[in-house]
C-alpha positions in Angstrom: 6.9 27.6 6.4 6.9 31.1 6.0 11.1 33.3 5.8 10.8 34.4 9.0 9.8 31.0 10.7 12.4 29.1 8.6 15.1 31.3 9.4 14.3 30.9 13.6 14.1 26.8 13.2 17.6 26.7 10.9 19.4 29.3 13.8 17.9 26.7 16.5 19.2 24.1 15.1 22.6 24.6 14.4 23.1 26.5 17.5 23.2 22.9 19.1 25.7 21.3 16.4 26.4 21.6 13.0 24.2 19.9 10.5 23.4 21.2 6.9 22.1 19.4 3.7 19.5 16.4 4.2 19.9 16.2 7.9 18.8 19.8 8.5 15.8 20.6 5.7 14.7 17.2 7.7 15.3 18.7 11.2 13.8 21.7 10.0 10.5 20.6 7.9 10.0 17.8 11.6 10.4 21.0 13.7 8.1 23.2 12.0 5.3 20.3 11.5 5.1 20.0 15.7 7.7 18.3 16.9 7.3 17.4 20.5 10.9 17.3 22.0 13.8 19.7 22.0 15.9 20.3 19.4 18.8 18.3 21.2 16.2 15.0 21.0 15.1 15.8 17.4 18.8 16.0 16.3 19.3 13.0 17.5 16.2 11.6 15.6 17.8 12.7 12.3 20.9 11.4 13.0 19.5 8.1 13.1 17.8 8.3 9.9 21.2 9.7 8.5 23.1 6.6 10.3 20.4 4.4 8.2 20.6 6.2 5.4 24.6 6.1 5.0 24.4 2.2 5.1 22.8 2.1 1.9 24.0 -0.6 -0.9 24.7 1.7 -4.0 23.7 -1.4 -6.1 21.7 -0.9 -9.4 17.9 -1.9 -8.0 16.8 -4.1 -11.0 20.1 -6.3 -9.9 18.9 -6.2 -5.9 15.6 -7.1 -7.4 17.0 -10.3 -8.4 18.4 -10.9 -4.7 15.3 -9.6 -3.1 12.0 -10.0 -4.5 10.5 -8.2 -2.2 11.6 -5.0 -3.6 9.6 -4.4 -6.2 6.4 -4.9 -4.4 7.9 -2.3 -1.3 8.7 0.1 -4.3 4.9 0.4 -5.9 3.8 1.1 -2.3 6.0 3.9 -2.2 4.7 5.2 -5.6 1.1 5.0 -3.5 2.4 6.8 -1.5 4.2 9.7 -3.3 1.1 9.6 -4.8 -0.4 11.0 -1.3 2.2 13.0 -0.4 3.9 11.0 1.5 8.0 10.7 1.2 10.4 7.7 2.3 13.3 8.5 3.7 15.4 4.9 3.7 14.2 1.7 3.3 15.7 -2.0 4.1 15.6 -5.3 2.7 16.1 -8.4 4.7 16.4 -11.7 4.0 16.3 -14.2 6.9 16.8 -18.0 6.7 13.1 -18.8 5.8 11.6 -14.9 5.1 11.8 -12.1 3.2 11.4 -8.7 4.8 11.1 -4.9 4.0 11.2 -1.8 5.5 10.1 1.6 4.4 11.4 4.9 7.0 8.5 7.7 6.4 9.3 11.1 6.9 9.3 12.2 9.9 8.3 15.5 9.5 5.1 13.9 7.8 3.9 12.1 11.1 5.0 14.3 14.1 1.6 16.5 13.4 -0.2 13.4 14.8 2.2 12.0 17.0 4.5 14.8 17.7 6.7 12.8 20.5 7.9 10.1 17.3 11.4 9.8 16.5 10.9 7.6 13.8 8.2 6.1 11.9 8.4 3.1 9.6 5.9 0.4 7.8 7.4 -3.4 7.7 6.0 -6.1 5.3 7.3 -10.0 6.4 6.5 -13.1 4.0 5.2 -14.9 7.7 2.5 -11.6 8.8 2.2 -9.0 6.2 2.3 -5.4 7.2 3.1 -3.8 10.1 3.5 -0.1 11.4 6.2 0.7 13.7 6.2 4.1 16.1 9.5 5.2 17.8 8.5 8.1 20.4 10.7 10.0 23.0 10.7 8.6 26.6 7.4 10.2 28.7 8.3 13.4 29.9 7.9 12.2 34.1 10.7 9.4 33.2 13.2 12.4 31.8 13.1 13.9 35.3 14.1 10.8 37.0 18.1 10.7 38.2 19.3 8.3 35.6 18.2 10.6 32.6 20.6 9.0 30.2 19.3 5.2 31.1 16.2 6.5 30.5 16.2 8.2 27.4 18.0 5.1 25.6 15.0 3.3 26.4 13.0 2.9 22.6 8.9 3.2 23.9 8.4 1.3 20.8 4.2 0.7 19.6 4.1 -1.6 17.3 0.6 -1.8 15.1 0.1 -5.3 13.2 -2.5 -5.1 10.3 -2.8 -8.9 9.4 -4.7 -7.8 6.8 -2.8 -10.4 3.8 0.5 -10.9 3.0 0.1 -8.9 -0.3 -2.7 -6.1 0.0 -3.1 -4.2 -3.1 -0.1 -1.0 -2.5 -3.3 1.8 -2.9 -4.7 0.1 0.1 -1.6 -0.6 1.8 -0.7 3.1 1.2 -4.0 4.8 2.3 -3.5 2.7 5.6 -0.3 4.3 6.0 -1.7 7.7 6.2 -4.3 6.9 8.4 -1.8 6.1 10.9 0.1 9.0 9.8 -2.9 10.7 10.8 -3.5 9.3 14.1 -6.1 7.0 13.3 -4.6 3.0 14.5 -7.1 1.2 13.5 -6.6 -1.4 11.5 -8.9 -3.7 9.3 -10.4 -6.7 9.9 -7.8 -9.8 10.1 -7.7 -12.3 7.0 -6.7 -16.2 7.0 -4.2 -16.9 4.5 -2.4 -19.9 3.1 0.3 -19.8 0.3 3.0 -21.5 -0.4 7.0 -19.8 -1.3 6.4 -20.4 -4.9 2.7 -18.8 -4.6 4.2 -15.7 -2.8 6.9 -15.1 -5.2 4.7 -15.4 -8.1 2.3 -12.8 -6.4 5.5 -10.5 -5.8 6.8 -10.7 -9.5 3.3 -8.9 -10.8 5.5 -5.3 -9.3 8.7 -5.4 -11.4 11.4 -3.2 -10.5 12.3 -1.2 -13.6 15.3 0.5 -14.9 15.3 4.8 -13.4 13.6 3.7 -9.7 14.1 6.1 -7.1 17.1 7.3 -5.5 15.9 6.3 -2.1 19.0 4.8 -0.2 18.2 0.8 0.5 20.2 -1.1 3.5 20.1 -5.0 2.4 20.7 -8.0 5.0 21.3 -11.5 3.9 21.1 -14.2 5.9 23.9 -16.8 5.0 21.9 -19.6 5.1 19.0 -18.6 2.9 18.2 -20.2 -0.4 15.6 -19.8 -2.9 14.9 -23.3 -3.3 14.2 -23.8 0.8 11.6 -20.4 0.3 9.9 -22.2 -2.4 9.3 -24.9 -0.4 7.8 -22.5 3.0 4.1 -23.2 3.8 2.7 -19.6 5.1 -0.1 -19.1 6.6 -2.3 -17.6 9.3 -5.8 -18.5 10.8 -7.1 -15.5 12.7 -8.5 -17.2 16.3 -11.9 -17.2 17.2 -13.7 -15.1 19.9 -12.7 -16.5 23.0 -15.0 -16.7 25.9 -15.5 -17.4 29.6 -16.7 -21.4 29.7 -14.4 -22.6 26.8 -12.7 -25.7 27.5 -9.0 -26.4 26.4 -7.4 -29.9 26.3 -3.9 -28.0 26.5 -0.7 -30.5 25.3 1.3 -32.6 27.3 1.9 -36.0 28.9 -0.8 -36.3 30.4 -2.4 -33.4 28.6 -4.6 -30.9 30.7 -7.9 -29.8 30.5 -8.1 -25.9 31.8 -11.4 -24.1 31.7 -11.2 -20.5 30.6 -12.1 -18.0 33.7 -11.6 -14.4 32.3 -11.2 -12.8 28.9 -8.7 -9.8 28.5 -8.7 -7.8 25.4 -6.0 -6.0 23.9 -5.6 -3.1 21.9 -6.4 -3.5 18.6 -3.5 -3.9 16.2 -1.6 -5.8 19.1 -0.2 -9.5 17.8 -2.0 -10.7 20.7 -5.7 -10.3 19.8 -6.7 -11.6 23.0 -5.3 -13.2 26.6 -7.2 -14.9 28.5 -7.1 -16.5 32.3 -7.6 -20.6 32.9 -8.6 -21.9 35.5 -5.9 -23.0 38.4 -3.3 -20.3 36.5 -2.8 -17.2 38.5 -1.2 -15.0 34.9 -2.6 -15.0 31.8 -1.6 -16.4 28.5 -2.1 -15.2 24.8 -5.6 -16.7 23.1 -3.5 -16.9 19.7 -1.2 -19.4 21.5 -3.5 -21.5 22.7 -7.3 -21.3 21.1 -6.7 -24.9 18.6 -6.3 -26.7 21.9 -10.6 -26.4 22.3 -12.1 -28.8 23.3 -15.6 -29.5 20.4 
């Protein structure tokens, strides 16, 4: 960004309300790169980050380590992806009753040049699907003009890409993923079965070890009361991708007395969607999700 253009973007920005430090080298490196809102909207898109950002646990991350194994496996992706040029901005750590779950927030100003109407972009790994990639964007500009403006623009048009790829892809793949979609390219590749157990996964997440002198990045952690690493252990996770559906297949669908439907019509999805497929059966006038129902066929 050349003086001259920096010094336009910085006067723009704090015309509407004062931000300095983080927030507005953010605002101002998202603005520059093509953002595709106002400055009003963008500021509000850094705030949020800030908001995230400020909830951070100061804790040392070898000792969240212990708490969250996940952690160490989020950090070597983010090393993959410094490694591309790619920054994190926050990242969170969950752990639900029976999951474990992470969260990295990219930088914005790193995705707006291929989807310039994002307010946020983020990549989430789950012990139960694996990766995910997660677009915020602005509310399309024919809803802004409608009389409840406000309604409207709380309104999160939320895309929401899952890779099913493994639950632990190697972080150089996982990374280089990431900046495909970064670059506008959603495809994703191929879906894998997979079948571990807790124990298995948690082995496969101690080969990253978090080390003494990580990052600084800021890390929000959620625990669920009632989890326990014993009950993890214990979880069975898998996923069978489901075969091709097509028009003819027979299903003996559950129930007392069960029913046997016929499927009619076959309605792809977008790739990436956690729906591969819906389909129609016979004597139902709405569709229903293949993934939900394909190991009801009849041989």
């Amino acid at each position: 960004m050349s003086t001259v253009r920096r010094a336009e973007v910085l006067i723009a920005l704090t015309a509407v309300r004062d931000v300095e430090g983080f927030e507005l080298e953010l605002a101002a490196r998202t603005l520059a790169a093509g953002w595709g809102g106002d400055v009003r909207q963008l500021l509000e898109a850094t705030a949020g980050v800030m908001a995230l950002r400020g909830g951070a646990d100061d804790t040392d991350p070898v000792l969240l380590a212990g708490r969250y194994p996940q952690l160490g496996y989020l950090l070597a992706v983010e090393r993959a992806l410094a490694e591309r040029g790619v920054g994190v901005l926050s990242r969170e750590l969950e752990r639900p009753p029976l999951d474990l779950r992470g969260r990295l927030v990219v930088d914005l100003a790193r995705a707006v040049g291929a989807h310039p109407r994002a307010r946020g972009f983020a990549v989430e790994w789950s012990s139960g699907c694996g990766w995910s990639t997660v677009i915020d964007t602005l509310p399309q500009e024919d809803q802004e003009d409608q009389e409840d403006q406000e309604d409207q623009e709380s309104q999160e048009d939320r895309r929401t890409v899952h890779w099913f790829d493994g639950v632990l892809p190697e972080p150089a793949s996982v990374a280089d993923g990431i900046v495909r979609h970064l670059d506008g390219d959603l495809a994703v590749p191929g879906r894998k079965a997979w079948r571990y157990s807790g124990r298995q996964l948690l082995d496969g997440l101690g080969a990253y070890p978090v080390t003494a002198g990580a990052d600084g990045v800021p890390t929000v952690c959620s625990s669920d009361a009632e989890w326990r690493l014993e009950h993890f252990q214990r979880r069975l996770l898998w996923y069978e991708p489901p075969p091709l559906p097509r028009v003819g297949d027979e299903l003996n669908l559950p129930g007392v007395p069960g029913e046997r439907r016929t499927v009619v019509a076959v309605l792809p999805q977008r790739a990436g969607d956690e729906d591969l497929y819906w389909v129609r059966l016979a004597g139902h006038d709405f569709p229903i999700s293949w993934d939900a129902v394909w190991r009801h066929l009849t041989d």
